[in-house]
N, C-alpha and C positions, 0 to 999 in steps of 0.2 A: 504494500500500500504506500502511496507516495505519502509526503507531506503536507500536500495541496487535499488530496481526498484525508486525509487523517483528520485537518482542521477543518474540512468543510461536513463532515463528521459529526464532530467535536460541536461544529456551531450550532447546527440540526437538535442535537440530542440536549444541549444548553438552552434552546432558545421553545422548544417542545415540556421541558419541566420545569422553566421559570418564568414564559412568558404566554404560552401555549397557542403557537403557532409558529409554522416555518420558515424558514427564513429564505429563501427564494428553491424555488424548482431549481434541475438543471442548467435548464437554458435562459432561466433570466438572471439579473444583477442583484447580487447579495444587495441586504437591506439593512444599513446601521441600527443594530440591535438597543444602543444605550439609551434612547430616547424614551422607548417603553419602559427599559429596564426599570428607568431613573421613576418615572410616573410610577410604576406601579411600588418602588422602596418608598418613594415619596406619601405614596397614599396607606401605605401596609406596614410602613416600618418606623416614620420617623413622625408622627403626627401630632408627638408633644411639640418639637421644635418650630412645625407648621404654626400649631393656633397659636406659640408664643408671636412668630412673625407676625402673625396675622393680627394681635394683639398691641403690638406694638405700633403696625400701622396704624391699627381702630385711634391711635392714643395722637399721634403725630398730626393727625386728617389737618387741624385748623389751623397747624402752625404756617406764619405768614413770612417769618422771617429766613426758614432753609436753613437754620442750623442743627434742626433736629433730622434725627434718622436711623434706619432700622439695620444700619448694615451688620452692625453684629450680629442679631437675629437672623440676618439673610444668611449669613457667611454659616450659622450654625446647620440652618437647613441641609446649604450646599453640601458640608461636611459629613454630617448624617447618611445623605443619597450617594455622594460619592465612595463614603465606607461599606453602603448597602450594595451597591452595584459591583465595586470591588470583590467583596467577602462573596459575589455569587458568580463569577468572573472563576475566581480562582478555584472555588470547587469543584467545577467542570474541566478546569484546565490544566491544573497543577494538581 
C-alpha cells in the first residue's frame, strides 16, 4: 500500500467516526476536514468557554469608547477547538 492510499485511508476512517461523512469519493477533491471538525468540538466540547464569550460580548454591547473587548475570551475559545481538533487529529493518526 502506498503512502498516498494509506493516508487517504486514514482520512476516510477519521472523518467517518468523528465527523460522519466522507471525505471525497475517488475521483473528486479531498475536502478540508477542520472546519467541521472545529464546529462540531466547538458545539460538543468546549461550550463553557463559548457562553463565557458570548457573555462577555452581552456585557461590552454599549461601550462607545472601543476600549473594551473580549479577546481573551475569544483566544480561550480558539484554544479549547484547537486542543479539541488536535487531540482527534492524533488518535487516528498517531
Amino acid at each position: 500500500m502506498s503512502l498516498k492510499q494509506f493516508l487517504s485511508q486514514q482520512t476516510q476512517t477519521f472523518m467517518q467516526k468523528f465527523v460522519g461523512q466522507k471525505v471525497y469519493a475517488d475521483e473528486e477533491d479531498p475536502v478540508d476536514i477542520k472546519p467541521q471538525l472545529a464546529l462540531r468540538c466547538k458545539n460538543l466540547n468546549c461550550q463553557t468557554a463559548v457562553k463565557n464569550y458570548e457573555a462577555c460580548v452581552k456585557r461590552i454591547e454599549g461601550d462607545t469608547t472601543g476600549e473594551k473587548n473580549c479577546a481573551a475570551w475569544f483566544f480561550d475559545v480558539k484554544t479549547c477547538v484547537d486542543k479539541c481538533v488536535c487531540s482527534r487529529f492524533a488518535s487516528v493518526f498517531f
